[in-house]
PASE-861725 format. One record per residue: residue number from 1; residue in one letter; x, y, z of N, C-alpha, C in turn. Coordinates in nm, 3 decimals, padded with zeros to 5 digits, m for minus. Atoms other than C-alpha are relative to their C-alpha. Example, Ala and Ser with C-alpha at 12.3 -4.5 7.8 and 13.67 -1.06 7.14 Angstrom:
2
NODE dokol domi      nX      nY      nZ     caX     caY     caZ      cX      cY      cZ
NODE     1    A  00.089 m00.119  00.000  01.230 m00.450  00.780  00.090  00.120  00.000
NODE     2    S m00.082 m00.119 m00.006  01.367 m00.106  00.714 m00.077  00.109  00.073
***
This chain:
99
NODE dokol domi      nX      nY      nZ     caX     caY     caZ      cX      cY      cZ
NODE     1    X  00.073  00.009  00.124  04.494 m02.077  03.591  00.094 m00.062 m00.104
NODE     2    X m00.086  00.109  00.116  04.642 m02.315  03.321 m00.043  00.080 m00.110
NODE     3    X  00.023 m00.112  00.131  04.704 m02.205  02.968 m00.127 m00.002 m00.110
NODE     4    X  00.089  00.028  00.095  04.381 m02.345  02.825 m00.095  00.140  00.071
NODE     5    X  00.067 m00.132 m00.055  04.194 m02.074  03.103  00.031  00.109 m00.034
NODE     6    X m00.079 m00.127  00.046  04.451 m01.799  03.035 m00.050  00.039 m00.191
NODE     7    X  00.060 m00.067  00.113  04.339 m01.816  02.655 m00.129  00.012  00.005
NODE     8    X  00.128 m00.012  00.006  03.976 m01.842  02.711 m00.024  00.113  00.092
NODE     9    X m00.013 m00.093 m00.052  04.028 m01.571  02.923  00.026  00.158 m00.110
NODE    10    X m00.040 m00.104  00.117  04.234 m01.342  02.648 m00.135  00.014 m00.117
NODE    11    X  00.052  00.033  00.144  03.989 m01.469  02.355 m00.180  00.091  00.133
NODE    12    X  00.103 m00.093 m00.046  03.669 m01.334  02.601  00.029  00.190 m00.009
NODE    13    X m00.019 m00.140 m00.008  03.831 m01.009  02.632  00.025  00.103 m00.111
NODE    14    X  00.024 m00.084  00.177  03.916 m00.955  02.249 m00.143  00.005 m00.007
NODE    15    X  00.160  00.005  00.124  03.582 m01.048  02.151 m00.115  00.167  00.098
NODE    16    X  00.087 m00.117 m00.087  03.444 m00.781  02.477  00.041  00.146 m00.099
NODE    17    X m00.031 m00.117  00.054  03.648 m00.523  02.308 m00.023  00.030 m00.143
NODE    18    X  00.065  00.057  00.162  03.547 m00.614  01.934 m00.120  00.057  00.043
NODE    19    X  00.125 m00.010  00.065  03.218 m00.601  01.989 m00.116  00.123  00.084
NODE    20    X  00.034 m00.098 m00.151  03.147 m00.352  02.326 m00.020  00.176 m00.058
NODE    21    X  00.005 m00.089  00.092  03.225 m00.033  02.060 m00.106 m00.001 m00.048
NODE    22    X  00.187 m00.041  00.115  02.926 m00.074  01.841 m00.060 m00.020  00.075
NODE    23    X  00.131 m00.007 m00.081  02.676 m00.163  02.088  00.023  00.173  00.044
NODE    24    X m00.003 m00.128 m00.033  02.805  00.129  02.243 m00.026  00.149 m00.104
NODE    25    X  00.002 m00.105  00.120  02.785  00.345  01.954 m00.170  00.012 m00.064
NODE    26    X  00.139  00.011  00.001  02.454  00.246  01.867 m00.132  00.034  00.122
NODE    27    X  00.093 m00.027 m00.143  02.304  00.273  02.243  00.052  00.176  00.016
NODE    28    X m00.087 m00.103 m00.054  02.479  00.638  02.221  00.002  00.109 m00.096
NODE    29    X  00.051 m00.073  00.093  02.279  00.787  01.972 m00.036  00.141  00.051
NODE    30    X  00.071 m00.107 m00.106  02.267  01.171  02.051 m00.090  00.071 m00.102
NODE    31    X  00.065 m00.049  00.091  01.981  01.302  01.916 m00.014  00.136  00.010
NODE    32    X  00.028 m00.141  00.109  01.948  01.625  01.668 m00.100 m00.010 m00.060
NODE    33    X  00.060  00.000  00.137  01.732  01.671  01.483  00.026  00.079 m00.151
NODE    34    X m00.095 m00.083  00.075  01.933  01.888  01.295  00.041 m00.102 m00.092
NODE    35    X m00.024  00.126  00.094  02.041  01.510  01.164 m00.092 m00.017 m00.108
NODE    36    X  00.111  00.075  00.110  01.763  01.457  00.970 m00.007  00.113 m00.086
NODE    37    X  00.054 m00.136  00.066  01.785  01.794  00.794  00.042 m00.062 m00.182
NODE    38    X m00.026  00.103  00.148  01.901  01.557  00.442 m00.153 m00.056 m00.035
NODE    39    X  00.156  00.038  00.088  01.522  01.464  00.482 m00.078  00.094 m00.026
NODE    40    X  00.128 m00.114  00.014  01.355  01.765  00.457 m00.059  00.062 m00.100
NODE    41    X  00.075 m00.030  00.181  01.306  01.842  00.071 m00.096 m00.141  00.014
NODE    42    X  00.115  00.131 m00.010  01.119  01.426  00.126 m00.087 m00.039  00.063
NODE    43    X  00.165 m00.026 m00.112  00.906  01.479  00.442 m00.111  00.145 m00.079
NODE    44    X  00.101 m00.107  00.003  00.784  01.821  00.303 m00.047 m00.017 m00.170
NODE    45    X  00.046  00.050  00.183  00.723  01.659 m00.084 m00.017 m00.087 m00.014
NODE    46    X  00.051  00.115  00.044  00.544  01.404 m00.190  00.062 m00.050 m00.134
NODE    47    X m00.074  00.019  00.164  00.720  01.383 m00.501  00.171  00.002  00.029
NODE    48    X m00.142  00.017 m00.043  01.112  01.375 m00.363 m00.004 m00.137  00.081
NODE    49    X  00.006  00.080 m00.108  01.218  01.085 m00.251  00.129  00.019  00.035
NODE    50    X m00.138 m00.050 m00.115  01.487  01.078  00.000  00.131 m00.068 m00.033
NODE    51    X m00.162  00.044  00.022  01.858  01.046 m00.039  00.020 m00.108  00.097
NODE    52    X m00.032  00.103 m00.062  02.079  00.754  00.060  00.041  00.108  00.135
NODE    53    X m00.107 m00.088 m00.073  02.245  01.043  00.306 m00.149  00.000  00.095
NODE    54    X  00.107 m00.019 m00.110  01.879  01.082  00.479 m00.031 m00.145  00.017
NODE    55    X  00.017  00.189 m00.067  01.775  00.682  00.525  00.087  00.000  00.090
NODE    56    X m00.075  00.019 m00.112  02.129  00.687  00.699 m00.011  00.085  00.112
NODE    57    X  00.035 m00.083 m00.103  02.050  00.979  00.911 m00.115 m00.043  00.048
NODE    58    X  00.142  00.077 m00.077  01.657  00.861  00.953  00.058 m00.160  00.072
NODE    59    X m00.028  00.125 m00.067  01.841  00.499  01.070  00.050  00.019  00.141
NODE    60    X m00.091 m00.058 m00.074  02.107  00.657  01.267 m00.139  00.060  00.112
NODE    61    X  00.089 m00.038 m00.124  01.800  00.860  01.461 m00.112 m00.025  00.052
NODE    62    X  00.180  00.105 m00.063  01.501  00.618  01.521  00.009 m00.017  00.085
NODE    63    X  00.020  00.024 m00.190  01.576  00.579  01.909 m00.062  00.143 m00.004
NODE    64    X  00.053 m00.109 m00.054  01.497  00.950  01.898 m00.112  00.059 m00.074
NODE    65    X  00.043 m00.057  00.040  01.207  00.977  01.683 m00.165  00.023  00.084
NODE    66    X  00.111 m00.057 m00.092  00.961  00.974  01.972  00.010  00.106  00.106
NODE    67    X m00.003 m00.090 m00.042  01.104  01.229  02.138 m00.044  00.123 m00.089
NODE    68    X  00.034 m00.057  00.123  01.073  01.425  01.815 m00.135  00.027  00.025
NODE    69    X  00.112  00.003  00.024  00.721  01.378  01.797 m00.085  00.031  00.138
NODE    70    X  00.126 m00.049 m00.095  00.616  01.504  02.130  00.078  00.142  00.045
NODE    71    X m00.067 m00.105  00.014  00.836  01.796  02.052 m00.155  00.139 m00.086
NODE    72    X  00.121 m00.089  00.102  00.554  02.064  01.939  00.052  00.065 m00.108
NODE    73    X m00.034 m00.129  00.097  00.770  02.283  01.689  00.064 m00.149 m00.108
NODE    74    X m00.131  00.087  00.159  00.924  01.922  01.499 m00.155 m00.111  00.008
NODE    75    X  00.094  00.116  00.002  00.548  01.718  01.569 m00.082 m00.021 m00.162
NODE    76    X  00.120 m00.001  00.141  00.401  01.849  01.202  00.104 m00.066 m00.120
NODE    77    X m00.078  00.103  00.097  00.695  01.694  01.017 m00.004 m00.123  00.054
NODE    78    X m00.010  00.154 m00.017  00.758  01.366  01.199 m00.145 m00.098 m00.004
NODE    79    X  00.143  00.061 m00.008  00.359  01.291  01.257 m00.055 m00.011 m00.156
NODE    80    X  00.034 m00.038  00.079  00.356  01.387  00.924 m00.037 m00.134 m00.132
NODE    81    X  00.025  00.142  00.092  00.225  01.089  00.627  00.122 m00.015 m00.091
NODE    82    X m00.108  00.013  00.139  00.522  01.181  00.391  00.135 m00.012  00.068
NODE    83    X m00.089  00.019 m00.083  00.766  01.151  00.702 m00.004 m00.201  00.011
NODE    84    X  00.111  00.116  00.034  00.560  00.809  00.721  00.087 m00.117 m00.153
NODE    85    X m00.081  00.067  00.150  00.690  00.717  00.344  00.119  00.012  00.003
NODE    86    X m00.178 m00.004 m00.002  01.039  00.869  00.387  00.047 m00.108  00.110
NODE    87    X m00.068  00.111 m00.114  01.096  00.604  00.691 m00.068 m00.168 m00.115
NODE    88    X  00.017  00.145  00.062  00.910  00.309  00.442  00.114 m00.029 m00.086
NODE    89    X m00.112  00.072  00.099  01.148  00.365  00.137  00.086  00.003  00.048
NODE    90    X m00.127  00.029 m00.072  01.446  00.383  00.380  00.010 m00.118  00.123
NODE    91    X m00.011  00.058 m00.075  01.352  00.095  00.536  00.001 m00.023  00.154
NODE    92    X m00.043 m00.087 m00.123  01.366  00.228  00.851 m00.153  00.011  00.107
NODE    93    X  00.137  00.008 m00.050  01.093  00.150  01.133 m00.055  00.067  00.107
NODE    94    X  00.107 m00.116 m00.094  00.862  00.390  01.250 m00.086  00.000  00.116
NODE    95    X  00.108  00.048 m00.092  00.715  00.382  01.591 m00.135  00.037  00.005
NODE    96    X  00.147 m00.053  00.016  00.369  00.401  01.614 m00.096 m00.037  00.135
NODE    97    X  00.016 m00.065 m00.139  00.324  00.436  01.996  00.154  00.026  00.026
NODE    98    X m00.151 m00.088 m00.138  00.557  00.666  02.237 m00.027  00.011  00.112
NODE    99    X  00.056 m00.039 m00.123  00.515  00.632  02.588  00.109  00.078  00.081
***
């Protein structure tokens, strides 16, 4: 391997290790729901809206909010319309099928 391979070699393996962390971190979401407990004065009030501290927790746990929702004891908050608004003003996108 000549030295033009040997760096295109090195320069693949920074960038694997650069960028291999966050995917991983993101695919490696463990869900709580205990996380989302920063939203719970804004799902259960129509009149609160939700902290920056809950958007990042509602972001942080949107892979798991269909498990959530076929959870019977957490289905009357997440199904809920003001759960609904707390995921609009945080930007944050709500599934609306779970298979």
């Amino acid at each position: 391997m000549g030295k033009s391979g040997a760096a295109v070699l090195i320069m693949f393996v920074i960038t694997t290790l650069v960028i291999s962390p966050s995917r991983c971190a993101a695919a490696a979401v463990t869900c709580n729901a205990v996380e989302l407990s920063p939203c719970a004065n804004a799902i259960t009030s129509a009149t609160t809206t939700p902290t920056p501290m809950c958007c990042s927790k509602l972001k942080e746990q949107t892979p798991c909010l269909c498990n959530y929702m076929k959870n019977p004891f957490l289905q009357k908050f997440i199904n809920s319309p003001n759960a609904r608004k707390v995921a609009d003003t945080c930007g944050t996108p709500f599934p609306t099928t779970c298979t």
